[in-house]
Every structure is written in structure tokens, then in C-alpha cells.
C-alpha distance (Angstrom), angle and dihedral (degrees) to the residues before:
residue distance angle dihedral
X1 . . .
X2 3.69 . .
X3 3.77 122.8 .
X4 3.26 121.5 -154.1
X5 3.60 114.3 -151.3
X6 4.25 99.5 60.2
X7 3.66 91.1 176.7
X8 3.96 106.3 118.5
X9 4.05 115.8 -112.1
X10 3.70 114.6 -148.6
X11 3.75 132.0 170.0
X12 3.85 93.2 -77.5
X13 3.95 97.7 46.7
X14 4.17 93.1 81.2
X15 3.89 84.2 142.1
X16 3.57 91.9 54.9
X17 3.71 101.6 42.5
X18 3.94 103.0 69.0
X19 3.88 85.2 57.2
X20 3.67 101.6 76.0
X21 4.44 103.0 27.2
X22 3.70 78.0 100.8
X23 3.45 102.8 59.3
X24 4.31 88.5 39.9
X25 3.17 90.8 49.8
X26 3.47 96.5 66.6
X27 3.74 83.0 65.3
X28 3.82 86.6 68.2
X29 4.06 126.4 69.0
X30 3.86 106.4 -141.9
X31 3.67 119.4 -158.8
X32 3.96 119.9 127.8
X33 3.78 141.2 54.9
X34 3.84 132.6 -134.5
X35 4.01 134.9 -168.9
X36 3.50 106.0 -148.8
X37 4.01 107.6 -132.5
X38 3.75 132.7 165.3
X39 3.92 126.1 -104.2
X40 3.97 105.6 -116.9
X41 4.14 132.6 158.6
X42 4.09 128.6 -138.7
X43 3.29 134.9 138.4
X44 3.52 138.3 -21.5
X45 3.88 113.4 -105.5
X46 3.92 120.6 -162.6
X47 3.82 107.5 -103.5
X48 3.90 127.3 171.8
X49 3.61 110.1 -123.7
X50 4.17 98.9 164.3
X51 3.67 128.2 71.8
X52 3.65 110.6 -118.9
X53 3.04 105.7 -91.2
X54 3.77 92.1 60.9
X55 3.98 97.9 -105.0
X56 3.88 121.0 108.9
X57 3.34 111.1 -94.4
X58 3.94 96.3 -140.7
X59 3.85 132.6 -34.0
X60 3.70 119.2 -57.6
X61 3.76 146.1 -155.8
X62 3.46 120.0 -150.0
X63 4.05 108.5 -155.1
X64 4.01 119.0 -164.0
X65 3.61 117.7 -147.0
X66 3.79 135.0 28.4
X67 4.25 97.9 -126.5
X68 3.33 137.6 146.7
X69 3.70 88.0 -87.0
X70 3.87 102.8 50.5
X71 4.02 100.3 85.0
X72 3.56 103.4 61.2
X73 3.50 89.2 40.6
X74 4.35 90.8 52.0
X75 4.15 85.4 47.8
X76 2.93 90.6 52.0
X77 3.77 104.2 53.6
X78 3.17 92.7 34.5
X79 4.16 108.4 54.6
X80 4.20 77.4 57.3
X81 3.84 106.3 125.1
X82 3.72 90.5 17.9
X83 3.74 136.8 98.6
X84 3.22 89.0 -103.0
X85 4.46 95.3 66.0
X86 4.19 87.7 53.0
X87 3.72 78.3 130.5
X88 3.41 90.5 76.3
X89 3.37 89.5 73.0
X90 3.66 91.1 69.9
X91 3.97 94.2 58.0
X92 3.82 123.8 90.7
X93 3.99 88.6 -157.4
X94 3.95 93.8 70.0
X95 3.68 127.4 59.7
X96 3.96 100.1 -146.6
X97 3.48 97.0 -152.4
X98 4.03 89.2 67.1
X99 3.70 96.0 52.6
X100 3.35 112.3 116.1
X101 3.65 130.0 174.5
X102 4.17 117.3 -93.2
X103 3.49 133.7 -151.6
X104 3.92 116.0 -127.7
X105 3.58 114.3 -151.7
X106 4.28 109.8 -176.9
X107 3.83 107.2 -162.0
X108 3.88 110.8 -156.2
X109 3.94 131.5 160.4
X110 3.47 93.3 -115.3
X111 3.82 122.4 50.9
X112 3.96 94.4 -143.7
X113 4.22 91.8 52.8
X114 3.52 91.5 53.4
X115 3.65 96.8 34.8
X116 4.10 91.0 46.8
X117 4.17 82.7 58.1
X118 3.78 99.0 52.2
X119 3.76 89.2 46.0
X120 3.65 108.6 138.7
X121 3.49 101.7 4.3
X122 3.65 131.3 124.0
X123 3.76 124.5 -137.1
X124 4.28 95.3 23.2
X125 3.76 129.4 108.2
X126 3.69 124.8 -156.4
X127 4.29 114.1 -141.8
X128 4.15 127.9 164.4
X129 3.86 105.4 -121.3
X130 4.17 123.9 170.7
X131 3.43 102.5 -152.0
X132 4.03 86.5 -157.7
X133 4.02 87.1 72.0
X134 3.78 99.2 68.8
X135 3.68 98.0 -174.9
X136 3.64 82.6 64.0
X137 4.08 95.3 45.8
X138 3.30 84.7 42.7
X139 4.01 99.7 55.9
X140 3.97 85.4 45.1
X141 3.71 92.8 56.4
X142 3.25 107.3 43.5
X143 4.02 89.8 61.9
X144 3.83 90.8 60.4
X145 3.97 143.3 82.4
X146 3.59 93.3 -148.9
X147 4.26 141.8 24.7
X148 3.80 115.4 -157.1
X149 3.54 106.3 -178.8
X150 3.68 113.3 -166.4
X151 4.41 92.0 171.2
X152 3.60 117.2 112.5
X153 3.60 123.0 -67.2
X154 3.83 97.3 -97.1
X155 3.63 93.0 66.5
X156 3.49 99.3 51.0
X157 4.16 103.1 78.4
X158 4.06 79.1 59.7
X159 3.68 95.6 53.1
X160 3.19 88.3 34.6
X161 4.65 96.4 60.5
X162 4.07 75.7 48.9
X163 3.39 99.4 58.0
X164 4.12 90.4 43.9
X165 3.58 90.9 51.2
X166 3.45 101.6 46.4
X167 4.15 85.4 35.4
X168 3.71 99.9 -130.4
X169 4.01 117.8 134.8
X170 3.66 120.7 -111.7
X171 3.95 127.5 -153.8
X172 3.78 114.4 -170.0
X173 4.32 126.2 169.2
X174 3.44 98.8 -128.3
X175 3.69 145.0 100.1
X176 3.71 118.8 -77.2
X177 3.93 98.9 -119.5
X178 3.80 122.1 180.0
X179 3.81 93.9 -93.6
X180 4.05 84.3 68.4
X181 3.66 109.2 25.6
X182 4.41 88.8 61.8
X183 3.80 88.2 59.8
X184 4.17 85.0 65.0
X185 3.81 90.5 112.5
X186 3.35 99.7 27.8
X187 3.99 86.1 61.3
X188 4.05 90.2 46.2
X189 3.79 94.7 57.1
X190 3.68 92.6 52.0
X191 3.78 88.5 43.1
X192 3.76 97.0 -124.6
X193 3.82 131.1 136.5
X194 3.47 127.4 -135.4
X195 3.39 109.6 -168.9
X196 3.51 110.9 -177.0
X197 3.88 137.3 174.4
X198 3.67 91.6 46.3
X199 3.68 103.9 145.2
X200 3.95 133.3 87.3
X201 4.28 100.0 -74.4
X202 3.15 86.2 36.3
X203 3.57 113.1 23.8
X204 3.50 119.0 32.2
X205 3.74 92.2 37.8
X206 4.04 90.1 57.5
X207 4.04 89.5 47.8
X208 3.76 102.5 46.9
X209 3.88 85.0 41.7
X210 4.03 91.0 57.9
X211 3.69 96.9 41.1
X212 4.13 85.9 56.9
X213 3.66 92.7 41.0
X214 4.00 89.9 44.9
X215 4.15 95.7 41.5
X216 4.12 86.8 45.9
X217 3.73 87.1 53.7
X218 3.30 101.8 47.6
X219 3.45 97.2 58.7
X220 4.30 85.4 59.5
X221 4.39 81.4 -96.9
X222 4.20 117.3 151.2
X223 3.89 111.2 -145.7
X224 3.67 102.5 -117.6
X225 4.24 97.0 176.4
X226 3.69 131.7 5.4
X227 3.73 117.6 -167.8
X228 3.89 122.1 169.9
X229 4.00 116.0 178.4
X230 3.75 116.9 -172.3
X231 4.07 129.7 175.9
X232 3.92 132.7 169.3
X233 3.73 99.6 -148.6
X234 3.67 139.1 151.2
X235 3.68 114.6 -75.7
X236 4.38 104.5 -108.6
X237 4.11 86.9 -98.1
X238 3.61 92.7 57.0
X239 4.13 98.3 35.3
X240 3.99 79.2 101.2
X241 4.03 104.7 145.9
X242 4.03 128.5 62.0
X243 3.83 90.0 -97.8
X244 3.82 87.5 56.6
X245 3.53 85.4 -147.8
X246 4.26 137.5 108.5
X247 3.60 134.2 -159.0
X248 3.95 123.3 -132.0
X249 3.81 92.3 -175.8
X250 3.89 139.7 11.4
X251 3.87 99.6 -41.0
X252 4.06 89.1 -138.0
X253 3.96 89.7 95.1
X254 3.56 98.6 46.9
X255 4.16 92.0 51.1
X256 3.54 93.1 48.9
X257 3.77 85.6 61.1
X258 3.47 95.3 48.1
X259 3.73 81.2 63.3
X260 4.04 102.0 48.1
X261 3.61 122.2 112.8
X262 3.88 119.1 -115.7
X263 3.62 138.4 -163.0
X264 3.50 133.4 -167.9
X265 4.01 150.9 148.1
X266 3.89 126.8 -84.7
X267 3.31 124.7 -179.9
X268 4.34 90.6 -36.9
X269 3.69 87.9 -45.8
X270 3.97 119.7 106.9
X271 3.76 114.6 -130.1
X272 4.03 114.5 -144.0
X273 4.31 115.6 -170.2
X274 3.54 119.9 172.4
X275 3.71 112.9 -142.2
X276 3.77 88.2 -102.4
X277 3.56 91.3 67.6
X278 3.57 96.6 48.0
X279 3.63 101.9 103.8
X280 3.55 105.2 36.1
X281 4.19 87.3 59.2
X282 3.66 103.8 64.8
X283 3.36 117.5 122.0
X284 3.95 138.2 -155.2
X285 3.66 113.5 -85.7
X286 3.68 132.3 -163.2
X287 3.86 133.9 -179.8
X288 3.92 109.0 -156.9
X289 3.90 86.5 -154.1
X290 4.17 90.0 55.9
X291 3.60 104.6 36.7
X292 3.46 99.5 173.0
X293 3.26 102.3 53.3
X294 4.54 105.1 93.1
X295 3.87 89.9 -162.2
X296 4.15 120.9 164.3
X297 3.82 131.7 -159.9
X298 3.33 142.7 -131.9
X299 3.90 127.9 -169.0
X300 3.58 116.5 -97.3
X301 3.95 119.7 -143.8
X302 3.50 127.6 -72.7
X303 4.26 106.4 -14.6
X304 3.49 102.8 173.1
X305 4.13 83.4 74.1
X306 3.79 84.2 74.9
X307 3.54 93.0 57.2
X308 3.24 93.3 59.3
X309 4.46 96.4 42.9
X310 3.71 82.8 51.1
X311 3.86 99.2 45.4
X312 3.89 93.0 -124.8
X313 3.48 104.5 108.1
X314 3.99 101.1 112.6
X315 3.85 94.5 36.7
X316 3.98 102.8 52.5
X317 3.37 116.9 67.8
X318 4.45 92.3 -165.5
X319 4.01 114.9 49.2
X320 3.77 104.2 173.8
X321 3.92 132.3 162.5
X322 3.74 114.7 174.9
X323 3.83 137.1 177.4
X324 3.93 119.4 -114.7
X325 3.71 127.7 -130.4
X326 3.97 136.4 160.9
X327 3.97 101.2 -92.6
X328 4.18 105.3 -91.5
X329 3.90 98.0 45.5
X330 3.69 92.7 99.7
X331 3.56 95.0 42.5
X332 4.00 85.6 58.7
X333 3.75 104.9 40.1
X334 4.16 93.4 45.9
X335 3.63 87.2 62.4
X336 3.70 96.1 34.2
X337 3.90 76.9 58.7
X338 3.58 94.0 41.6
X339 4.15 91.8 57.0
X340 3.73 87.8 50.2
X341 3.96 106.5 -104.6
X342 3.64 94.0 133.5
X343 4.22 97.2 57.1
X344 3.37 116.5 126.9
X345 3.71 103.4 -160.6
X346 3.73 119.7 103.1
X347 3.64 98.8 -99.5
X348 4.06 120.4 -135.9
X349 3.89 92.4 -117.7
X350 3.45 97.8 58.1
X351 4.04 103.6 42.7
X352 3.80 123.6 90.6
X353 3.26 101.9 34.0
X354 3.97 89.9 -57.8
X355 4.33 111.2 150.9
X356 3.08 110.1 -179.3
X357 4.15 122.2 176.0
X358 3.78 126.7 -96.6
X359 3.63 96.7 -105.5
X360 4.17 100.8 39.6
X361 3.78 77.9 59.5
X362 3.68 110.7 46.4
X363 4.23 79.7 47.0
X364 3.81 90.9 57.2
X365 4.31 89.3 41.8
X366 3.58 78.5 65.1
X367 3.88 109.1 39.4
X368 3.99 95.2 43.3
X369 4.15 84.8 55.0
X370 3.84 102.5 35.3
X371 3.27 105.7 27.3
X372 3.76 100.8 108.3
X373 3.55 81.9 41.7
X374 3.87 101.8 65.0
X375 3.68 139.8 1.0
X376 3.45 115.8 -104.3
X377 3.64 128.6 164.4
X378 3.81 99.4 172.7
X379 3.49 116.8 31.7
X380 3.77 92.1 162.7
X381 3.82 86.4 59.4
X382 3.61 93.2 51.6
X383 4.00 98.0 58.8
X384 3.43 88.8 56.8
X385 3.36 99.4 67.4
X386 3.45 117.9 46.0
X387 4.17 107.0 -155.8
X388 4.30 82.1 60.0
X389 3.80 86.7 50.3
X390 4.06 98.9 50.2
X391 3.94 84.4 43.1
X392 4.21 84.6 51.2
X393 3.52 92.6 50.9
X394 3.76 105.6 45.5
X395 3.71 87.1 40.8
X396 3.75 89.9 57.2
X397 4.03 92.7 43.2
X398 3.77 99.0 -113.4
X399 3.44 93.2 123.3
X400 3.45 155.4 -16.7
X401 3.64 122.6 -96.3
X402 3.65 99.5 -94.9
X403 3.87 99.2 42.3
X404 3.74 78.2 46.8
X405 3.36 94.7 66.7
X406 3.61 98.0 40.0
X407 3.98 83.5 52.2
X408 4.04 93.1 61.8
X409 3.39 89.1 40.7
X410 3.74 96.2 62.5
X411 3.99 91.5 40.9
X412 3.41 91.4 55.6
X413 4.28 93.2 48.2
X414 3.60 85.9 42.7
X415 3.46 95.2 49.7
X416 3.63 106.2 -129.1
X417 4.13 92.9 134.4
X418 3.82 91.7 64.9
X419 3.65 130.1 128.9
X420 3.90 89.4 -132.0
X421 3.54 138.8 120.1
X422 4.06 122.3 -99.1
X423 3.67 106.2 -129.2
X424 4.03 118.5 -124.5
X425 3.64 93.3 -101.8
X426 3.36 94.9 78.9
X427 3.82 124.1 78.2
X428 3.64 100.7 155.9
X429 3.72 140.2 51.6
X430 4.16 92.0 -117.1
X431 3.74 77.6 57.1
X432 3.77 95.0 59.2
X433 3.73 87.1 51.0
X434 3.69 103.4 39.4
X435 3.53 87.4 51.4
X436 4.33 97.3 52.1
X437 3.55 85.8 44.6
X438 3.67 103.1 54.7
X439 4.11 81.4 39.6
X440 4.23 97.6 54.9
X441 3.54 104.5 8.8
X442 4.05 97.2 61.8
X443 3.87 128.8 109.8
X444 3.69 112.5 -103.0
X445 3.87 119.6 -141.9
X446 4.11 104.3 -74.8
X447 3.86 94.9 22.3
X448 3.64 106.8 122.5
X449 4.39 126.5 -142.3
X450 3.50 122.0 -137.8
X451 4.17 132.2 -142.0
X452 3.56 119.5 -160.6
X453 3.76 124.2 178.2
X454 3.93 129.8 164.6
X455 3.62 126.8 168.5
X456 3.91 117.6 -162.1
X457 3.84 115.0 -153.6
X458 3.71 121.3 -166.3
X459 3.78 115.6 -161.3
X460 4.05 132.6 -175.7
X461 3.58 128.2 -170.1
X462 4.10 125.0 -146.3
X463 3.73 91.7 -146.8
X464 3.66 90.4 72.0
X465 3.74 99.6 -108.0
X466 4.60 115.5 148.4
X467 4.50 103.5 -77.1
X468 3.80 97.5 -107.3
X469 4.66 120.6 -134.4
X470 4.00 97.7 -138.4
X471 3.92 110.1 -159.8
X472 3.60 137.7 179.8
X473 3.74 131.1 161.5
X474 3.75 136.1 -178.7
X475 3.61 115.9 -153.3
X476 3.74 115.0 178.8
X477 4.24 129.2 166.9
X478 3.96 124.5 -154.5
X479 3.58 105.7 -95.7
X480 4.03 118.1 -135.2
X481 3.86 122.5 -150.4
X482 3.60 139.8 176.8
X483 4.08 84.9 -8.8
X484 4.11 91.4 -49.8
X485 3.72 125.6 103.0
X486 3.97 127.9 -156.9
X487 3.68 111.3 -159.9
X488 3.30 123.8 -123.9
X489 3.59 95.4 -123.3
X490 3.85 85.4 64.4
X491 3.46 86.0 54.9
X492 3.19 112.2 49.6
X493 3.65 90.3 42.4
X494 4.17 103.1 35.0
X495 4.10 84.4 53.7
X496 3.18 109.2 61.7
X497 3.62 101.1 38.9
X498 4.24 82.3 49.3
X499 4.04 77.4 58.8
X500 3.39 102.4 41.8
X501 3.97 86.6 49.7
X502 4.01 82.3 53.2
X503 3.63 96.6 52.1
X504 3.61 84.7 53.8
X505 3.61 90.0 52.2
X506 3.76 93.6 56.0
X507 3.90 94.9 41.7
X508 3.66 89.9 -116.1
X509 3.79 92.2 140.8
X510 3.81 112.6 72.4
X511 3.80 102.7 178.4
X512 3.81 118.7 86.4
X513 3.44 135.3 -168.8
X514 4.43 122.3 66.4
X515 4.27 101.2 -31.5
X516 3.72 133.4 175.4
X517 4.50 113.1 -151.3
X518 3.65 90.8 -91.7
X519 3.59 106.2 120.8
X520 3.38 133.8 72.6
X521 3.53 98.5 -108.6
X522 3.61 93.8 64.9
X523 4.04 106.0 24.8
X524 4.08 95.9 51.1
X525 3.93 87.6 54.5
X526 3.61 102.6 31.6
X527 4.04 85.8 52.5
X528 3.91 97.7 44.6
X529 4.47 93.9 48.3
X530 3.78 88.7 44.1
X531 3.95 100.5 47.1
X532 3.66 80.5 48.0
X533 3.22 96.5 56.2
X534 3.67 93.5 58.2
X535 3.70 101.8 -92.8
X536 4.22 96.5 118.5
X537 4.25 128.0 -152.1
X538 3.58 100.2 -173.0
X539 3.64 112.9 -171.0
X540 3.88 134.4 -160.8
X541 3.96 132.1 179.7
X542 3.48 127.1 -156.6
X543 4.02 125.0 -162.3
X544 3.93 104.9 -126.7
């Protein structure tokens, strides 16, 4: 698809960036609507899950935890066997004579949160479950087909011994940690699946990887370079602040990641960063299918574990996985970082009882770390005017000039210049900023998120035949209805656990025991039901 406006839209272009959403969006099928609610645990609450006579009434999915993510993935389920699922019809993975209708029970600790998310929706049931009291997880369980758990991680080995015992499968969208991964043969001699990491990062990345992978090798190809970039980020009408960036949730988690080490494969040589050299490596990124977007990169984690889930490891000579962000974002948080916003030690002015104002403390960030450094009398003075403060920093080798700038802008839309008081709850300076962030840098009501995720593939043949550029990329907005919005994070992550659930439910997955979506059996499927449902993986190859 052509887009019209081809001028590049970074993190300082906010004037620019409303000016082509309509033309992206197109890129985008909208349909569904989301309230965004938090996952929580209480007490069990009575709720009848039998028909009368004491026989199930028709198969049902039990989903844990009342998140962001849990409508979409409820519809979903759900609208199966209805009107409503004629898409279905459209994907090779499902026999539509066996669809049958399911009932969705959500399980949250608080009746309301759970009963907020099924709102509307046919075929669901809303109960109060605390996961902690296994008896009662346990009763819940064993009355189902299938568990999708979308809690955090550390409560999934729990559900997970339930689900075993009981022998029901279990699909959750996280990470396989150790907790999950030793109960692999514990799984396979009850004959239940476990297929985990089924969500967008992971998930979809790990399925469009092995379909490129598998198509390339089919064809007698050798995977020279696989590259996958993925970033949750606000779609270009809501990239509205200097950082062009929002926050969803508490910020804290997405810092600390900002700050993880990462290691990876280039060109046969492997890559180490520590996390304090995170920021300062991104690099300019563009996608030749989305020209306007002026995106950068930065490496994500440990990539050469990909090589090895995708079987690649001794053929490709470049494994990379990297983060995406609008293009300044770095430039910002490295000397954010470099000031001293993201300490996590409790900080002298803000212990025993001590509150001292924004600005008094951003001036002593900078005199307790530079002081030796440069003379300065009045810091106070200096933050208020902001040519003295780009001179401060680029004297002090924070930044350059223009990141500078950028730098003071963001302080001064975050707030951190003010003459106003830091409340109690803050003891640290990663406080300070966690707590301006989530203050200025959250959605507001009808501002929509963006995912973007592209994987390039780079595939050589022995017999001689032209090396071949595999792409595909999945770009997909939060869709707003009726006044509501569902992000597209909850989406693209709530959707295809909802269909690996289903595939469950129609015994379309044969392996059992603790698996990740990288076989055919569950990416072909998986793939087909969720580009029909409107979620899209276009794909392009170029002859190199």
C-alpha cells in the first residue's frame, strides 16, 4: 500500500504525525472494544457451571485474570459457533462443521473486574476465584476443557500442577521460565499440552519466524540472517510528547528494560552490551513498506536463544532481536540515565520525611554528580533558563547539542523543573521519574496504541540460484468503539492465545507436554484463524 505522506516522523515531528494515522490506519482492520482492567485474586464466589441436570452444558474455557488482555480474548472464544465466527470459514486450520459454541468463564478476585470484562458478551460467565486457594482453583479446573491463564508468570507453574492433575491443557502468553519448562514430562504422561508463549512478543513473533524459516527451507534455501524488530508504541496521532512515547501500565517495567543487557549475532561475530550501553546503541531504522514511520532500535536481550528455538543457529551468520522506538527516545532516556533519574537507591533528599520540590532536586541530581566537573554556584538558576542548561549539559558530556535540547524539552513536559513538592511515595530518583511518567506520558481516553512487528529473513541457496530478503510485518492500531478503546497490544496478544485455547478445543494440537507455537501443527492454523480475523502478516520477498 502506498502512503502518502513519505516525509519521515520522528519523536520531534508531533505536528507532522496526526497527518498520515489516516492513511496507516488503513493498514489496520478495526472491529472490537476493550476496558482495560487490572488482574487481581479474592475469594471464591459460588457460581453454577453445570446444566441442571448435572452434565456440562457445552465445552468451556476457564480464563484466569481480568487484564487488559482478557476481553478480546473472551470475544473471541466466545462468538465461536455463532454468526459472528463466519470467518472461520475462511481458515484451513478449522473444520467448520466441528465448531461448536463454548462457554467462557473469566475468573477474577473481584466479581465487578471480571464481570465489567464479559460485559456484553454472549456465552461468558463472570465468578471470583483466588488462585492462592488451590482447592478452589482446583474445583474450577477440573470442570473445564481448557485453562488460559493470562495472570502473571509466577502463578502459572501452580495452575499449571492443576491442570496436569485434573488433565486439562493450558495455554498461557508468557515466557517459559524454569518453574514451567521442568513439568515437560510431567505434562506428557498426563497427555496435556501446555502451550505457552502464545501471545504477540512471544507468540506471533515465534510463528511468523517458523513459517519463513520452514517456507525458505523447503524450497532447499539456508537462513543466512534473521532479524525480527517489535515495539508497542503510540500510534503517530497519539506520539504527542518529546519522548514520542506512552505508557499503558506503571512505566517501572519498561525502564528496567531499557537497561538490560543484550547479546546477539552480526555477521559471525557475537555482540555483548551491558545494560549501560543500551541506550546510547540504537540505531536508525527504516521499513521500506512504512516509509513514514522514522523508527530506531535497540537490541533486545539475549538473541542467540532464538537461534537455537528456531533451529538456525549454525546456518545464520546475523541473529538479532531489537526493541522499537520513534527515532529520539534513546537520545532522551541515555541522558535521562546519565543525570541520574533511573537510580534506585533511596536518595538522601527524599528520606526522613525530607520533600523537597521537583526542581531543588533535579539541581542537586546534577551538583552531587558534576560538581567536580564544573563550577556552578546556582544550579537552581540554571534550570530556569534553558540556553544555560543545554550549555550545562554538553559541557558535562551528557549529550550533544541536539539530544540536549530534546532532553530539556522532555523535563520540562514531564515536569521535573517544577517548583512543587515530591510526594512521600517516592524515596528514590527512579521514583521521581516513574512517577512523572505515568503522570504525562499516559494514554488519555480515545488515544489509540500502536504494534509494529517485522521480521526480515535472508535466505541463500547452494544451487546457485539469486539470495532472497524475506519480510513480513504486522502493523496493528487500538481500535475505539462506542467511546471505548482496546489496545492493540491486547489484541495482538489476547487473540492468539483465544486461538491457541481453540485449537486446543478442537484437538488440533497433538504434542503434549510444556510447548511454545513452533510447529506446524499449531503456527499454520494459529496464522490462517487470526489473519482472518483481521489481524494481517503481509509478506514481501525481494531477489538480492
Amino acid at each position: 500500500m502506498e502512503i502518502g505522506c513519505l516525509r519521515q516522523v520522528g519523536a520531534d515531528d508531533s505536528a507532522i504525525l496526526d497527518k498520515i494515522v489516516d492513511s496507516l490506519t488503513s493498514l489496520a482492520t478495526p472491529t472490537n472494544k476493550e476496558k482495560e482492567l487490572s488482574v487481581k485474586f479474592g475469594k471464591i464466589n459460588e457460581c453454577v457451571m453445570e446444566a441442571q441436570d448435572g452434565s456440562k452444558a457445552r465445552p468451556s474455557v476457564l480464563i484466569l485474570g481480568a487484564g487488559r488482555v482478557c476481553r478480546p480474548a473472551a470475544e473471541f472464544l466466545a462468538s465461536i459457533g455463532n454468526a459472528s465466527s463466519a470467518f472461520l470459514k475462511n481458515s484451513p486450520g478449522i473444520n467448520i462443521g466441528e465448531v461448536k459454541e463454548f462457554q467462557v468463564i473469566v475468573a477474577s478476585l473481584y466479581l465487578k473486574d471480571a464481570e465489567e470484562v464479559i460485559d456484553g458478551i454472549s456465552n461468558t460467565t463472570a465468578i471470583e476465584l483466588d488462585v492462592k486457594d488451590y482447592g478452589s482453583l482446583s474445583k474450577y479446573i477440573s470442570q473445564v476443557e481448557v485453562v488460559l491463564s493470562l495472570l502473571p508468570p509466577s502463578f502459572h507453574a501452580v495452575v499449571a500442577n492443576s491442570c496436569i492433575e485434573h488433565k486439562k491443557h493450558l495455554v498461557t502468553a508468557s515466557y517459559v521460565d524454569d518453574s514451567v519448562a521442568g513439568l515437560d514430562e510431567k505434562a506428557k504422561g498426563a497427555g496435556v499440552t501446555i502451550l505457552s508463549e502464545m501471545g504477540l512478543d512471544p507468540g506471533i513473533d515465534h510463528m511468523m519466524a517458523m513459517k519463513m524459516i520452514n517456507q525458505a527451507r523447503a524450497r532447499k534455501g539456508k537462513i543466512r540472517a534473521f532479524s525480527s524488530f517489535c515495539g508497542g508504541l503510540p500510534s503517530p496521532a497519539a506520539a504527542n510528547n518529546p519522548l514520542a512515547y506512552k505508557f499503558s501500565w506503571n512505566p517501572a517495567g519498561a525502564i528496567r528494560a531499557g537497561r538490560n543487557p543484550a547479546t546477539y549475532k552480526s555477521f559471525g561475530e557475537i555482540i555483548h552490551l551491558n545494560g549501560n550501553e543500551l541506550y546510547d546503541s540504537a540505531t536508525v531504522f527504516n521499513i521500506a513498506d512504512l516509509p513514514a514511520f522514522a523508527l530506531e532500535y535497540l537490541p533486545n536481550r539475549n538473541s542467540l536463544v532464538y537461534g537455537d528455538l528456531y533451529g538456525i543457529s549454525k546456518e545464520a551468520s546475523t541473529i538479532f532481536r531489537a526493541t522499537l522506538r520513534y527515532q529520539g527516545f534513546s537520545q532522551i532516556m541515555s541522558c535521562l540515565a546519565k543525570i541520574g533519574f533511573f537510580e534506585t537507591e533511596v536518595h538522601p533528599l527524599l528520606k526522613q520525611g525530607q520533600r523537597p520540590t521537583f526542581k531543588v532536586f533535579l539541581s542537586d541530581l546534577l551538583k552531587s554528580k558534576f560538581s567536580n566537573s564544573v563550577n556552578v554556584e546556582d544550579m537552581e538558576g540554571i534550570i530556569g533558563n534553558e540556553k544555560e542548561m543545554i550549555a550545562l549539559f554538553t559541557t558535562l558530556g551528557l549529550c550533544k547539542e541536539t539530544a540536549a535540547m530534546k532532553t530539556i524539552k522532555t523535563i520540562k513536559f514531564l515536569g521535573l523543573h517544577e517548583n512543587v513538592e515530591i510526594p512521600a511515595t517516592c524515596s528514590s530518583a527512579f521514583d521521581v521519574a516513574c512517577l512523572r511518567m505515568e503522570q504525562k506520558l499516559s494514554y488519555s481516553a480515545n488515544e489509540q496504541d500502536m504494534v509494529l512487528l517485522h521480521h526480515e529473513v535472508e535466505v541463500e541457496f547452494p544451487d546457485g540460484r539469486p539470495s532472497e530478503n524475506h519480510r513480513a510485518t504486522l502493523l496493528e492500531f487500538g481500535r475505539t468503539e462506542n467511546g471505548k478503546t482496546t489496545t492493540a497490544m491486547a489484541l495482538t496478544v489476547g487473540i492468539p492465545a483465544a486461538i491457541g485455547a481453540l485449537l486446543l478445543l478442537q484437538n488440533k494440537v497433538q504434542t503434549r507436554g510444556v510447548i511454545r507455537p513452533l510447529n506446524p501443527e499449531v503456527y499454520i492454523p494459529a496464522l490462517d484463524i487470526l489473519e482472518a480475523s483481521g489481524i494481517k502478516l503481509p509478506e514481501k520477498v525481494e531477489i538480492l
